[in-house]
ChimeraX commands (.cxc) that place a marker at each C-alpha (Angstrom):
marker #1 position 25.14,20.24,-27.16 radius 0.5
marker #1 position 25.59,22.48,-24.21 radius 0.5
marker #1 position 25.83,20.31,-20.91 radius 0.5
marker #1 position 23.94,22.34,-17.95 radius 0.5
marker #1 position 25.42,22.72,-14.52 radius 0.5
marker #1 position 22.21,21.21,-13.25 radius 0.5
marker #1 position 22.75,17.56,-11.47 radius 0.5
marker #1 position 21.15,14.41,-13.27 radius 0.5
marker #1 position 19.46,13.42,-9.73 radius 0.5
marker #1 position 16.84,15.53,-7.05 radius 0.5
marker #1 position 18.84,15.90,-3.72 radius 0.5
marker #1 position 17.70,13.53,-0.98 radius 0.5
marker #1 position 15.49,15.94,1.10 radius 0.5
marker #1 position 13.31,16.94,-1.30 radius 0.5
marker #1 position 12.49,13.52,-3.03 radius 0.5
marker #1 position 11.55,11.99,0.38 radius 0.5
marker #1 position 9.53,14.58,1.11 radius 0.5
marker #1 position 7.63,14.57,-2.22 radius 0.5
marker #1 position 7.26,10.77,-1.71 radius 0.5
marker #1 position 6.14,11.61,1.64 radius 0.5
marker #1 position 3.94,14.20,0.33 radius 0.5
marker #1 position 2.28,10.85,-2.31 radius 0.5
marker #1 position 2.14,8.76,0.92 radius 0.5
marker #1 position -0.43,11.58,2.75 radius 0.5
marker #1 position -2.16,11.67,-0.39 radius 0.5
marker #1 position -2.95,7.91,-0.98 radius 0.5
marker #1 position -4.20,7.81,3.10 radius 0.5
marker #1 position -7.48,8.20,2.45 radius 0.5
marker #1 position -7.86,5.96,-0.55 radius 0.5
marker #1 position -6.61,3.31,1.74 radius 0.5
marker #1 position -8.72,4.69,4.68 radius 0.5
marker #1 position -11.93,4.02,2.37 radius 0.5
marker #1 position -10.86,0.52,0.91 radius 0.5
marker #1 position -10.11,-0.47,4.95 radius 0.5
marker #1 position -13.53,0.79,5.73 radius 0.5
marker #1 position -15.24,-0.94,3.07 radius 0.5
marker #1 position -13.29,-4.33,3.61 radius 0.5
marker #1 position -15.77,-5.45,6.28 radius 0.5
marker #1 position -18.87,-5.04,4.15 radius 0.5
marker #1 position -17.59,-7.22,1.21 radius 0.5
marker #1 position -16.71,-9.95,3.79 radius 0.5
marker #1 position -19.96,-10.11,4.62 radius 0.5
marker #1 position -22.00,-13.43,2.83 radius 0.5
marker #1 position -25.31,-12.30,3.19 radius 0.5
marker #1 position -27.10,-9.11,1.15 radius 0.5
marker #1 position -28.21,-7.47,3.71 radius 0.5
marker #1 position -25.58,-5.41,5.87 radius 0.5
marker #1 position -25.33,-5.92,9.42 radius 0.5
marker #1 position -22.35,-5.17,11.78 radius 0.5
marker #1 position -21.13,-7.30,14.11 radius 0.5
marker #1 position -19.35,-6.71,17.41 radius 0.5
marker #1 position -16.04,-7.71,15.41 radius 0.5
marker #1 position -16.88,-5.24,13.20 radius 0.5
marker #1 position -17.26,-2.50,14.90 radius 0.5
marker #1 position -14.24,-2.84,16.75 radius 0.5
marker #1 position -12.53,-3.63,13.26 radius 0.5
marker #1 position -13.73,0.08,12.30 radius 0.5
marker #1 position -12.11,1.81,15.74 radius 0.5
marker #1 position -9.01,0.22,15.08 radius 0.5
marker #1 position -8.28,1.33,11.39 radius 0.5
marker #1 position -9.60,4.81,12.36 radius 0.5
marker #1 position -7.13,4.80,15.24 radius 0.5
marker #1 position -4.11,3.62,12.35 radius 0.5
marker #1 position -5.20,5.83,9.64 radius 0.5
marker #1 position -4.64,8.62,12.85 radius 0.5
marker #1 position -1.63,7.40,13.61 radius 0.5
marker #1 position -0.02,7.41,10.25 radius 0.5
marker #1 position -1.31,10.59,9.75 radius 0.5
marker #1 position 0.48,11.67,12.77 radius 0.5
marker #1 position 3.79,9.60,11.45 radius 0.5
marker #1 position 3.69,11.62,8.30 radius 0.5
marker #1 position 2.99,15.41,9.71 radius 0.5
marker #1 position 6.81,15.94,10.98 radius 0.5
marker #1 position 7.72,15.36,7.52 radius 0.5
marker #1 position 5.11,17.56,5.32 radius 0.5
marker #1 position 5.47,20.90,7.55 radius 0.5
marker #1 position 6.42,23.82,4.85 radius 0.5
marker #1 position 9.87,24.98,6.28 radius 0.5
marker #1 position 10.81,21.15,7.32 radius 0.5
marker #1 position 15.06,21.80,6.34 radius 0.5
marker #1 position 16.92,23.21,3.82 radius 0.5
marker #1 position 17.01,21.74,0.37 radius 0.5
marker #1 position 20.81,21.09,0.38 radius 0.5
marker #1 position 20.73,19.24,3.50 radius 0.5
marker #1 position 21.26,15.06,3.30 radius 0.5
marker #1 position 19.89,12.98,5.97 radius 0.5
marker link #1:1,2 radius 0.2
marker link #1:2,3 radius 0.2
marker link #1:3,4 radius 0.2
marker link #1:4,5 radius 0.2
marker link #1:5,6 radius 0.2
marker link #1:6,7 radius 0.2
marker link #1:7,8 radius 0.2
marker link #1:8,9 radius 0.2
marker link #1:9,10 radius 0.2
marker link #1:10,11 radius 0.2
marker link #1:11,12 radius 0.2
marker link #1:12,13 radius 0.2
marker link #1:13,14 radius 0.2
marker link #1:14,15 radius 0.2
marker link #1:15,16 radius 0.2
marker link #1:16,17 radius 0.2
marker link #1:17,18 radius 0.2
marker link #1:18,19 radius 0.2
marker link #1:19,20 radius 0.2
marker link #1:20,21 radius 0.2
marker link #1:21,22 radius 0.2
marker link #1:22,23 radius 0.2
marker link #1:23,24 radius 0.2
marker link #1:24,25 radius 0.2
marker link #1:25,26 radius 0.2
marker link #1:26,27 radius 0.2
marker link #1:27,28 radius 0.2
marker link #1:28,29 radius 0.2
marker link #1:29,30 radius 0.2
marker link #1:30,31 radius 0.2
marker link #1:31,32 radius 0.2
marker link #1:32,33 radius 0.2
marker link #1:33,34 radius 0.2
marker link #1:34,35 radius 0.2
marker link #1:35,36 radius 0.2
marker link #1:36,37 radius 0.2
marker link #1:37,38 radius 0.2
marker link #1:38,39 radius 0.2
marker link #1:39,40 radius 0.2
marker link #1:40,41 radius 0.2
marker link #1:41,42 radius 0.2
marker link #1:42,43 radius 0.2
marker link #1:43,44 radius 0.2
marker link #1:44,45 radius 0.2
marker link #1:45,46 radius 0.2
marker link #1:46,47 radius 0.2
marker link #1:47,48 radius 0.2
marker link #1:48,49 radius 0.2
marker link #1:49,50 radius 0.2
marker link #1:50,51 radius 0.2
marker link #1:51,52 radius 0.2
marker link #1:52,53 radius 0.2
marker link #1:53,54 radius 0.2
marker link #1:54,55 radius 0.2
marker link #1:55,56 radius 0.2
marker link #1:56,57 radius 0.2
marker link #1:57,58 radius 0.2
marker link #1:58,59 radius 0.2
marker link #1:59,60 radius 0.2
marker link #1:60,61 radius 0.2
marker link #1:61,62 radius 0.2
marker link #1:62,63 radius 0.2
marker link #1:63,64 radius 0.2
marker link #1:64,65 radius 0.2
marker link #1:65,66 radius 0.2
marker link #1:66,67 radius 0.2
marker link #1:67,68 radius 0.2
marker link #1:68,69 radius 0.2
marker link #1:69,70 radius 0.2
marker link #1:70,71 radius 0.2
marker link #1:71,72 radius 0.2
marker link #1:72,73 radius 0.2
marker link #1:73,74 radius 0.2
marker link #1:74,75 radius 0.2
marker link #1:75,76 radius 0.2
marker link #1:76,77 radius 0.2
marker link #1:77,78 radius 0.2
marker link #1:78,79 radius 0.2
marker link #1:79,80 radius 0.2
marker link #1:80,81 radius 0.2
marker link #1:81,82 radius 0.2
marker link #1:82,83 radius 0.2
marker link #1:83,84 radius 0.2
marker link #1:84,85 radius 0.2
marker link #1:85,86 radius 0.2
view
């Protein structure tokens, strides 16, 4: 069998900015489940927020914002060179 030239492993750069790139896409699923959290804590059937509540839902909104803003730097198109290892 021919061996290629090609290496076994992905360079550094580009796998953390594909995991990156899985991160950004799994912030909303975990924005929705963190929204939803108060209203299965809830013991009663009918839905009411509380004060606690509402304050809960500023302060994910505020995280989900700032991990988007943690993950931006990193998922910009011309971000480095593929060759480059941080």
């Amino acid at each position: 069998m021919p061996r290629s030239n090609r290496p076994l492993f992905l360079a550094r750069a580009p796998y953390k900015r594909r995991r990156l790139r899985d991160a950004a896409r799994l912030l909303p699923v975990l924005g929705v489940l963190l929204m939803v959290l108060p209203l299965m804590w809830t013991p009663d059937s009918r839905v009411t927020l509380r004060s606690w509540d509402v304050a809960y839902f500023f302060l994910v909104w505020i995280g989900l914002i700032a991990l988007a803003a943690a993950f931006a730097p990193g998922l910009r198109a011309g971000g480095g060179s593929e060759d480059e290892e941080d």
